[in-house]
C-alpha positions as CSV (number, residue, x, y, z in Angstrom):
1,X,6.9,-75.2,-67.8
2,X,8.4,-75.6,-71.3
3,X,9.2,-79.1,-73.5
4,X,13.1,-78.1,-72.1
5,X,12.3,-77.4,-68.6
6,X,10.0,-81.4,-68.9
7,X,12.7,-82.5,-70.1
8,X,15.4,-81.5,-67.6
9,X,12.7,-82.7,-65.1
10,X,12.6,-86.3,-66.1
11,X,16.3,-86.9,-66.2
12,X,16.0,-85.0,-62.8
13,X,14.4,-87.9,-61.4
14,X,15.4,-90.5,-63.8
15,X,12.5,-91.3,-65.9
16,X,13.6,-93.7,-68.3
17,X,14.2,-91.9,-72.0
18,X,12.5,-95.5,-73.3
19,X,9.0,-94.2,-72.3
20,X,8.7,-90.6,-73.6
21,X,10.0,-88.1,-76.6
22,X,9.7,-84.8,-76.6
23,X,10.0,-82.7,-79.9
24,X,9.5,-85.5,-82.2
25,X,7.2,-89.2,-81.9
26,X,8.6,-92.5,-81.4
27,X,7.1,-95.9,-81.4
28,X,6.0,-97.2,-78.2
29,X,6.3,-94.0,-76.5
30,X,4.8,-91.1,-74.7
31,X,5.4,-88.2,-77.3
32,X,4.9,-84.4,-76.9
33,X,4.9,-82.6,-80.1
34,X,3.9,-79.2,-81.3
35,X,2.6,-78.4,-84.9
36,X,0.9,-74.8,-85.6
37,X,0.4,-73.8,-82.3
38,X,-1.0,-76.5,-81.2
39,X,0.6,-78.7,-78.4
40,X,-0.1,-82.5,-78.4
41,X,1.0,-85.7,-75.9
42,X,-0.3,-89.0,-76.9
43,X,1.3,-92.6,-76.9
44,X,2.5,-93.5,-80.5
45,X,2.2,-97.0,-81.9
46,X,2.1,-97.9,-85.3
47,X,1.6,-94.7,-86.8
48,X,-0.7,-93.9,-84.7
49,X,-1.3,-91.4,-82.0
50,X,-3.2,-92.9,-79.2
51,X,-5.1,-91.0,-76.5
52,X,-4.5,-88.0,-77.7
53,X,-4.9,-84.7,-76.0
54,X,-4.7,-81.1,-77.8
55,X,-3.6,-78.2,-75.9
56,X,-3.5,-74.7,-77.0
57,X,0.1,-73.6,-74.7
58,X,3.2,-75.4,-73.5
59,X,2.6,-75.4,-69.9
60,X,-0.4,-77.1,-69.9
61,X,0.8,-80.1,-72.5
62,X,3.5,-80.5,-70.8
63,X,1.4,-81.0,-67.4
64,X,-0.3,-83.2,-69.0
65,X,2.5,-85.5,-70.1
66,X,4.1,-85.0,-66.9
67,X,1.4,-86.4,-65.6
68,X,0.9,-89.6,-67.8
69,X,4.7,-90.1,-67.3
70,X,4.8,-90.0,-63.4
71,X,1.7,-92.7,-63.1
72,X,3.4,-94.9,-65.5
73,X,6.5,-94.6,-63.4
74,X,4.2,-95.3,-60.1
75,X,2.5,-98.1,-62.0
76,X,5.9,-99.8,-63.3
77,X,8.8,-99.2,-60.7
78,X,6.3,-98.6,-57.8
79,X,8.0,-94.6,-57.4
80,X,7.2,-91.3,-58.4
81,X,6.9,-87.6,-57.3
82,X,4.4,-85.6,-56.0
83,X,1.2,-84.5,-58.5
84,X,1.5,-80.8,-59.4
85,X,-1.2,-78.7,-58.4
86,X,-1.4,-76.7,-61.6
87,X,-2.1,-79.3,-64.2
């Protein structure tokens, strides 16, 4: 899966764009960024990045934030999708 694919994804099945970014960081938000090769999803707040995880390829960041995103959404508005078995 790439960051474009994730993203097509979420507005698939209406994830909220007030919880994640993708390509950039945002305050208060899930963010997916890549710097050098190296792919990174953590939640930014104040200037920080917050629980985050390194990943060395695309797929498996954006897995990962997939992931993070569809609990939040099962936590908050009580729906979600299925797990993926590859994460």
């Amino acid at each position: 899966m790439t960051a474009k694919e994730l993203k097509h994804f979420f507005k698939e099945h209406l994830v909220p764009s007030k919880l994640y970014k993708i390509g950039k960081h945002r305050d208060g938000r899930i963010c997916l960024t890549e710097h050098k090769g190296v792919w990174e999803v953590y939640f930014f707040e104040h200037k920080e990045k917050i629980g985050l995880m390194s990943f060395t390829d695309e797929n498996s960041a954006c897995q990962s934030m997939k992931e993070e995103l569809r609990k939040i959404m099962e936590s908050i508005y009580e729906i979600t999708w299925k797990p993926s078995l590859t994460s």
